[in-house]
C-alpha atoms as one frame of an Amber mdcrd trajectory, in Angstrom:
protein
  17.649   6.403  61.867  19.111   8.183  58.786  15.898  10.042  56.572  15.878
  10.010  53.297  16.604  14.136  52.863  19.625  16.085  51.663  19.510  19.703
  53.458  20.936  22.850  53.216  22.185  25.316  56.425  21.970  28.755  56.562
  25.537  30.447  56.876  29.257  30.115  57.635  28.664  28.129  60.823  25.836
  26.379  62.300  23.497  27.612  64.771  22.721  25.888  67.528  19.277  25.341
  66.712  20.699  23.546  63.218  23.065  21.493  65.210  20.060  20.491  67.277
  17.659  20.026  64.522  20.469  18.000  62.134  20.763  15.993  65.301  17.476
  14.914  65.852  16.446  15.031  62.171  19.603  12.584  61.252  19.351  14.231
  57.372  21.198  11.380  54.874  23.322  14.514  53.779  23.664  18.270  52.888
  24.482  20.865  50.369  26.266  23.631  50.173  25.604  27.199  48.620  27.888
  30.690  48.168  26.391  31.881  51.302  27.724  29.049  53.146  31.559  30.078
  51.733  34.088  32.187  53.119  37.839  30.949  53.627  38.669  27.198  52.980
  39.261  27.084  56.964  35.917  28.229  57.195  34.585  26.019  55.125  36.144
  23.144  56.167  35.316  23.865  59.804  31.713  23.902  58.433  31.586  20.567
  56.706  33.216  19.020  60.096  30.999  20.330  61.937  27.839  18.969  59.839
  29.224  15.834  60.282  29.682  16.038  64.156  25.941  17.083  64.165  25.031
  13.878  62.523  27.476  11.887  64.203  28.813  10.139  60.874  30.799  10.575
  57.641  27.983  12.084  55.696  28.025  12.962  52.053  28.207  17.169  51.796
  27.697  18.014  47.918  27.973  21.344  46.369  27.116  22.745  42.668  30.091
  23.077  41.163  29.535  22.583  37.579  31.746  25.636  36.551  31.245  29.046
  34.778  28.712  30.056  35.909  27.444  27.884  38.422  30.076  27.447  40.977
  29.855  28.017  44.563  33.534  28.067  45.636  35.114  30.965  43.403  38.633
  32.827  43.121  41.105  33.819  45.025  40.922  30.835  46.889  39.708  28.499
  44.161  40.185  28.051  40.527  37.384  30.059  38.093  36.923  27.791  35.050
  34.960  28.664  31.692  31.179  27.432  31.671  30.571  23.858  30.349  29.788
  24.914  26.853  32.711  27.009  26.093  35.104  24.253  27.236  33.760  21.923
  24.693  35.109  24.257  21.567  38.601  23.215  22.050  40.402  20.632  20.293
  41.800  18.884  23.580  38.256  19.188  25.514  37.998  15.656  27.169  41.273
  15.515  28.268  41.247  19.126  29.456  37.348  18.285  31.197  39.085  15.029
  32.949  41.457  17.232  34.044  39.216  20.541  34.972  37.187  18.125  37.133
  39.671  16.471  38.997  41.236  19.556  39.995  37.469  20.568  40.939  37.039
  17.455  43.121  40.431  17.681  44.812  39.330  21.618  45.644  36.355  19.944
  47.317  37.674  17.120  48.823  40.406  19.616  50.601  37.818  20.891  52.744
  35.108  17.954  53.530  32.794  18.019  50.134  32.534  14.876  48.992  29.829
  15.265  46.498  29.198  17.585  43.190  26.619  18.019  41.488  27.391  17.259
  38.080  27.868  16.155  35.070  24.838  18.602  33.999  23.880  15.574  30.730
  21.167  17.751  29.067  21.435  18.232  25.899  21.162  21.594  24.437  19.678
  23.173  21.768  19.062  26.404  20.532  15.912  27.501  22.407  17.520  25.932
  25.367  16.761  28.573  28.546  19.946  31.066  28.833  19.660  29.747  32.975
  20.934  26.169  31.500  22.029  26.352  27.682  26.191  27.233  28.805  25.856
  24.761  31.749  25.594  21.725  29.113  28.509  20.079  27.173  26.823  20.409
  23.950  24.045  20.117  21.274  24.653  16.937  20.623  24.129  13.659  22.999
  27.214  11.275  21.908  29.236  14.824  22.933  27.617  15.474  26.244  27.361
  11.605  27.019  31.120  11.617  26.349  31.664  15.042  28.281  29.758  13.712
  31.229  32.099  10.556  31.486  35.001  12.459  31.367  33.304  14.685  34.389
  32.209  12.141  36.547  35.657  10.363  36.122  37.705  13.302  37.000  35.734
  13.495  39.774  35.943   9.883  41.183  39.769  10.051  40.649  39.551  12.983
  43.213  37.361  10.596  45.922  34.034  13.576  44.823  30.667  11.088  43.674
  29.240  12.968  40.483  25.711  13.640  40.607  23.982  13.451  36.994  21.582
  16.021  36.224  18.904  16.892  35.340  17.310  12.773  34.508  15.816  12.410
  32.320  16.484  15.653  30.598  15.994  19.021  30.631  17.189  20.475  27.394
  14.402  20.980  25.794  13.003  23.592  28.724  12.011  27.210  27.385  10.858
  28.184  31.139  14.003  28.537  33.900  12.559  25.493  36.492  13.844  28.095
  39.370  10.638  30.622  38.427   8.310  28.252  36.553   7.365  24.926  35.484
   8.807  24.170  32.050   6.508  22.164  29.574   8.027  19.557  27.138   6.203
  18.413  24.173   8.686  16.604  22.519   7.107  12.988  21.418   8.460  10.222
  23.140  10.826   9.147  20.048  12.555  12.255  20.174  13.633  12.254  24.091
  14.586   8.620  22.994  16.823   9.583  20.216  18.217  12.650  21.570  17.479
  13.456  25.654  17.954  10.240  27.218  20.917   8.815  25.222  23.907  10.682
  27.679  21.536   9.226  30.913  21.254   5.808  29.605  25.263   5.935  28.428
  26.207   6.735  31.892  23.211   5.041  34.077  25.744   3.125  36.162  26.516
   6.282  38.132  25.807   6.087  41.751  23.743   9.461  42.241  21.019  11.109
  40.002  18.826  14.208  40.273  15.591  14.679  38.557  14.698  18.064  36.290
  11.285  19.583  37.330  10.183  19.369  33.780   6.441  18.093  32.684   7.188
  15.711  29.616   3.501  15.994  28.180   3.758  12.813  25.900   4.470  11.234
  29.289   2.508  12.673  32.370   1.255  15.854  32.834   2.941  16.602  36.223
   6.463  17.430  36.574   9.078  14.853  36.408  10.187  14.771  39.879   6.588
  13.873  41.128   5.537  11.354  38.140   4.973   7.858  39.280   5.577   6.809
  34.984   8.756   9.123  34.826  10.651   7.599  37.276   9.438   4.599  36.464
  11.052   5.937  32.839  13.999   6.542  34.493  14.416   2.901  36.383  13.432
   0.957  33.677  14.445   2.632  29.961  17.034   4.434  31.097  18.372   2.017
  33.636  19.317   3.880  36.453  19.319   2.058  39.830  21.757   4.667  41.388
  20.358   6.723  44.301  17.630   9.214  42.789  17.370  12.653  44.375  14.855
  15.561  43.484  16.010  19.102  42.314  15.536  21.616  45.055  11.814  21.337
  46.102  12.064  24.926  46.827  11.991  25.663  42.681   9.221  28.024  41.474
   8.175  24.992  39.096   6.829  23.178  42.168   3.290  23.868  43.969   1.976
  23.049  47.214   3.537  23.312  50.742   6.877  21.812  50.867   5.766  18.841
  53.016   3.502  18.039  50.199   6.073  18.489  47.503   8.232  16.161  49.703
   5.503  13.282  50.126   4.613  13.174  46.266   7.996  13.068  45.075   8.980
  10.135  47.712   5.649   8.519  46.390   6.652   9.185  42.748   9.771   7.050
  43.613  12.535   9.432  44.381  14.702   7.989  46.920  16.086  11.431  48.658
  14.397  14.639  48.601  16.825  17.752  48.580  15.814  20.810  50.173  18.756
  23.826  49.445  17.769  26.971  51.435  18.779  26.476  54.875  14.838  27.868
  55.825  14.737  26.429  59.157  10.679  26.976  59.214  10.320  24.605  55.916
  12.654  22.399  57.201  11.021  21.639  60.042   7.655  21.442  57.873   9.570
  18.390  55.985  10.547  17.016  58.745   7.087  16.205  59.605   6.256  13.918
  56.318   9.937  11.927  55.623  10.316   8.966  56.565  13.886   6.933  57.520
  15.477   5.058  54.369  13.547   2.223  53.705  15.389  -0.899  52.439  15.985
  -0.308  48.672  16.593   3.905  49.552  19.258   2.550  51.957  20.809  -0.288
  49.104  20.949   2.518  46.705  22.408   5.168  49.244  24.874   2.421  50.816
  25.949   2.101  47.194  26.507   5.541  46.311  28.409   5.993  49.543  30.476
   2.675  48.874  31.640   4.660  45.912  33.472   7.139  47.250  37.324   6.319
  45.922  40.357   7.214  48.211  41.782  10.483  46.690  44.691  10.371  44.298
  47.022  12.904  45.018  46.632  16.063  43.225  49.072  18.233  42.624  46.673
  21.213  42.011  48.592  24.061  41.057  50.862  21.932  38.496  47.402  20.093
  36.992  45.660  23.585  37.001  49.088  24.751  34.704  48.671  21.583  32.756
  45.023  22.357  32.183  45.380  25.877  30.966  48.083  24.704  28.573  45.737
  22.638  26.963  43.311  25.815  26.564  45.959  27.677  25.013  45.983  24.985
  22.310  42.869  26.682  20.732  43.393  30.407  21.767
């Protein structure tokens, strides 16, 4: 039975102690990372191969937001400008429907079916530099209507977006990859500003949590708080499928089978383990369980949402796309 755990693999092609271990393990997907990409061949030999290990058509996500975060990079795929500097032009939802489209065709060309974005926090000046460019803006109407434009380009391509980081992460100082960032924003405040571009697009099918303690809240991080993802089911109104950041993040204490079993008992639906460490995986493996019933509504759902592709022209788009850049320039 399918377990409720997205994991990552360790190189260009799996090892047959991964193909094994996926086997047995039956993981409810993976993700992808730059040390996983070569070629598009390659690449698309690996995500075939993930799914023969599972024995099903898996979702395989990837981060790629843009700028800088973006696993699959030139010559073989497009580069685009971060988040942030494509909102300054004059034709920016049109030309983010399009960027993303042409981003989930790129995936769906070689077996990803799943990206990791829209990135909805809000930024603001003291925003950390690891996530300030990575939002759509400083203002939540902007990145609420960014993020639609996002996750729409990428349905039209057959990609489920995955909103990030719920219920926001703007207001971190500390970069959630080396530490824990503290928020002590009152509650009013993540109301007025934080949580608007989550609530205006909570009937997304996939969600990931920010490790981010929200003091006026609890005083653990997000992704292990019983009353923040309560927050997040009932104020916000997600009832997508709800997946952790990487439980390998600095912000996080404790083994990684007790990261795993708090953030399941918090009320996470899938964990998401990214390195490919085959010694941690197997530590996880220990302490999740298969899907229960509402996990495997919510994942059913999120898989049910997967679109056929349109076609994509993606050269002519991508000239279409830059053409509305030049607008600006």
């Amino acid at each position: 039975m399918t377990r409720a755990v997205v994991f990552g693999c360790d190189g260009t092609r799996l090892s047959p102690e991964e193909v094994a271990f996926f086997r047995d393990m039956d993981p409810w997907g993976f993700i992808l990372f730059a040390r996983n990409v070569e070629t598009p061949d390659q690449l698309g030999a690996l995500t075939a191969q993930l799914r023969d290990a599972v024995g099903r058509d898996c979702v395989i996500m990837i981060d790629q937001e843009g700028g800088r975060v973006a696993r699959l990079r030139g010559p073989h795929w497009h580069d685009w400008p971060s988040p942030l500097d494509q909102m300054r032009h004059s034709a920016a939802l049109e030309a983010v429907r399009l960027r993303y489209r042409i981003i989930g065709a790129e995936l769906r060309a070689v077996g990803i079916d799943a990206n990791c974005a829209p990135c909805l926090d809000v930024a603001r000046a003291e925003t950390h530099p690891f996530l300030q460019n990575r939002c759509f803006g400083f203002d939540a109407g902007v990145v609420a209507a960014a993020g639609r434009a996002c996750a729409d380009g990428l349905l039209s391509a057959g990609v489920l977006p995955v909103m990030k980081h719920l219920p926001g992460h703007g207001l971190g100082v500390v970069d959630s990859h080396k530490g824990l960032p503290v928020v002590d924003a009152p509650l009013w405040e993540l109301r007025e500003v934080d949580f608007k571009p989550f609530q205006a697009l909570s009937d997304l099918p996939m969600g990931m949590t920010g490790h981010v303690v929200y003091s006026h809240i609890d005083a653990v991080a997000g992704t292990l708080s019983v009353s923040v993802i309560d927050l997040i089911r009932r104020e916000i109104g997600f009832d997508g499928l709800l997946m952790t950041d990487d439980l390998s993040m600095g912000a996080l204490a404790g083994t990684h089978a007790a990261r795993a079993e708090a953030a399941l008992a918090a009320g996470c639906d899938v964990i998401l383990h990214c390195s490919g460490d085959m010694a941690h995986m197997v530590e996880i493996a220990g302490v999740v369980p298969e899907l229960t019933a509402d996990r495997e509504r919510r994942a059913n759902t999120a898989i049910n949402s997967r679109k056929p592709q349109d076609i994509v022209d993606i050269d002519a788009s991508f000239a279409e796309y830059s053409a509305m850049m030049k607008v600006d320039s």
